[in-house]
C-alpha positions, 0 to 999 in steps of 0.5 A: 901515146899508144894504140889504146889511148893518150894518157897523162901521167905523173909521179908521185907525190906530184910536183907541178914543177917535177921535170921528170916524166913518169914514163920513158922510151923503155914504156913506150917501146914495149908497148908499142911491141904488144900494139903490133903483135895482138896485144897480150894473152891474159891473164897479165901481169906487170913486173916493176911498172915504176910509175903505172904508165905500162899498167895504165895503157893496159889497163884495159887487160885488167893487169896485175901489177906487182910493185916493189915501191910504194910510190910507185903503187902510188902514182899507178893508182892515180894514174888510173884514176886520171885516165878514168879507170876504176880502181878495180882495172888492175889488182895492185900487189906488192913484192910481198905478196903472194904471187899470181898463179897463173900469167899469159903474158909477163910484162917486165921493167927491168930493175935497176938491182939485178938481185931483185929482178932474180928474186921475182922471177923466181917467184913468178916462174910457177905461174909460166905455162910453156906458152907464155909471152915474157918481154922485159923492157929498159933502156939500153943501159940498164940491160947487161949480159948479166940481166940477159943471162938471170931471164936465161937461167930462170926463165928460158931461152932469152934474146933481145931486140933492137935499140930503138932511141936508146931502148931494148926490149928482152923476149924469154921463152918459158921452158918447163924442164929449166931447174933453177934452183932455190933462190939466196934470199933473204940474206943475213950477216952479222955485224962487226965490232966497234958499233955499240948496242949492234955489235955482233947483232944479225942483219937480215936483208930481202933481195932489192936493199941497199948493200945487202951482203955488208954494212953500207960505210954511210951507215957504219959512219952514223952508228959510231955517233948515234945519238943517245936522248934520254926520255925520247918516247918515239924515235924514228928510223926515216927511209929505214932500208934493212933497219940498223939504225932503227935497231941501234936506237931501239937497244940504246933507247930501251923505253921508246917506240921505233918507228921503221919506214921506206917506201920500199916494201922489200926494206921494211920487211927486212927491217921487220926482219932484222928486228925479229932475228934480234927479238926486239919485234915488239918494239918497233912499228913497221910501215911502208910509206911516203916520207913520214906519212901516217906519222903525227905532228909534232909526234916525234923526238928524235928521226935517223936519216940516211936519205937516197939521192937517186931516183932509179937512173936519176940522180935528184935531191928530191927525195931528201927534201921531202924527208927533211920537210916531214921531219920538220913536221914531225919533229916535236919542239926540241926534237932533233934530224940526225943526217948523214950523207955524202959532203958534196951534196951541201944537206947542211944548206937546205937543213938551215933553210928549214930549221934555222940552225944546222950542226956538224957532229961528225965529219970524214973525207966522205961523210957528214953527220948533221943535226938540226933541231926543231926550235918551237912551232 
């Protein structure tokens, strides 16, 4: 509820039975702090909005908002349209696109990755005028002094506010003369010996992506067990981050198309990224997505995942189920789920739910390497 209205929200893809709220004290409070002080100077723009519900309350503003989640775009376009707004009431950018020129007021939701915060204040900078309004928003334990000190750096003179229930709101103050310097990202390496086909290959990551600076230990666990098909046509890389996996399949696979997919836009274009550095581009798809959507029935031969289990500060296996469902769909009669993850998480329990059947390739202390197969329709 806010001074404008009483909205229902939702995330996205809406589950009925979903116990997690597409708002938080954070929104609120932010909110609140704009009803008490005149509202925001135009032009606005909304950074990290993660469902729409700041977007959505301000709609009436006519915001930008800039998304780095394509989920997150998701829910805030029907959140608008449930509150009877028109898709026009705010122009929804992606973290790719080129930023606003100009911002009265810069609304921001913090991140949880700081690199990512970095990376689009820095982007978002030349559109500050020494008049504009900058107030982030987050719980309390998502701002640190180094979330502080990136405003500062960046921005300006940066203080915060009081907790209220468990929030903090961060007010920067534009300064013209501040020289922050040219930003680090993207990042590349190049990856090590003992991983088959990308040994030695370049791995290109833009600010946001898990485990920008090194190979994750998840990741290099698969690659020393990537599976080989041969005649697999179409092999996909679900929830894709920085595309090694993708990658890997693509150079043992030489005949097949690679489908690379998150819904994290910074993920895909460092999977595009990272294929373009290893000039294999041309075989591989490059998409934005929710799961496997846009991905054909039955269309699929093999599908790589290294699902996440967390939700920004949520810890769900949501997001694993929903990726386990839609390869099932995808998968061709006969087509395999490679899965790996963390032992404690029991992937192996809801895989023989869905297939019927569930093999361990690989194990370790930490890790597990599962493989399902679609058996007929």
């Amino acid at each position: 509820m806010t001074a404008s209205g009483e909205w229902e929200l939702t995330r996205f893809p809406h589950r009925p039975q979903d116990p997690l709220r597409a708002w938080d004290a954070a929104d609120e409070y932010l909110l609140r702090h704009l009803d008490e002080t005149g509202g925001p100077r135009g032009p606005l723009v909304v950074l990290g909005d993660r469902w729409g519900a700041l977007t959505t309350a301000l709609a009436a503003h006519r915001p930008v908002q800039i998304s780095e989640s394509f989920l997150g775009r998701s829910a805030t376009r029907e959140n608008l349209l449930r509150a009877g707004f028109e898709e026009t009431a705010a122009s929804l950018l992606t973290t790719r696109d080129a930023p606003p020129e100009k911002a009265g007021t810069l609304v921001v939701r913090v991140p949880k990755s700081l690199a990512l915060l970095e990376d689009q204040l820095r982007r978002l900078r030349p559109a500050l005028h020494a008049g504009a309004a900058v107030v982030g928003t987050g719980m309390a334990k998502e701002i640190h002094t180094s979330t502080l000190r990136l405003f500062e750096e960046i921005i300006g003179p940066t203080r915060t506010s009081r907790a209220v229930k468990k929030a903090r709101l961060v007010f920067a103050t534009p300064d013209p003369s501040l020289d922050p310097g040219p930003g680090p990202w993207p990042l590349s390496y190049v990856l090590p010996e003992g991983l088959g086909a990308v040994s030695g290959r370049t791995v290109v990551n833009h600010a946001g992506v898990f485990c920008a600076d090194r190979l994750d230990i998840g990741t290099r666990f698969f690659l020393e067990h990537l599976p080989e098909l041969p005649g697999a046509s179409r092999i996909v890389d679900l929830g894709c981050g920085n595309g090694v996996l993708g990658l890997a399949a693509a150079l043992t696979h030489p005949d097949a198309e690679v489908v690379c997919t998150d819904e994290s836009y910074q993920a895909v274009a460092s999977a595009e990224d990272t294929f373009r550095a290893n000039g294999v581009a041309g075989r591989a798809v490059f998409t934005a997505a929710d799961a496997l959507e846009g991905v054909g029935e039955g269309s699929a031969d093999l599908i790589l995942n290294n699902p996440p289990f967390h939700s920004h500060q949520a810890t769900t296996d949501a997001t694993a189920w929903r990726m386990f469902r839609e390869a099932r769909r995808a998968l061709a009669p006969g087509g395999e789920l490679w899965v790996v993850g963390n032992r404690h998480l029991g992937y192996h329990v809801k895989l023989r739910r869905l297939f019927g059947n569930c093999a361990t390739v690989a194990s370790n202390p930490k890790f597990v390497l599962l493989r399902a197969v679609r058996r007929g329709r």
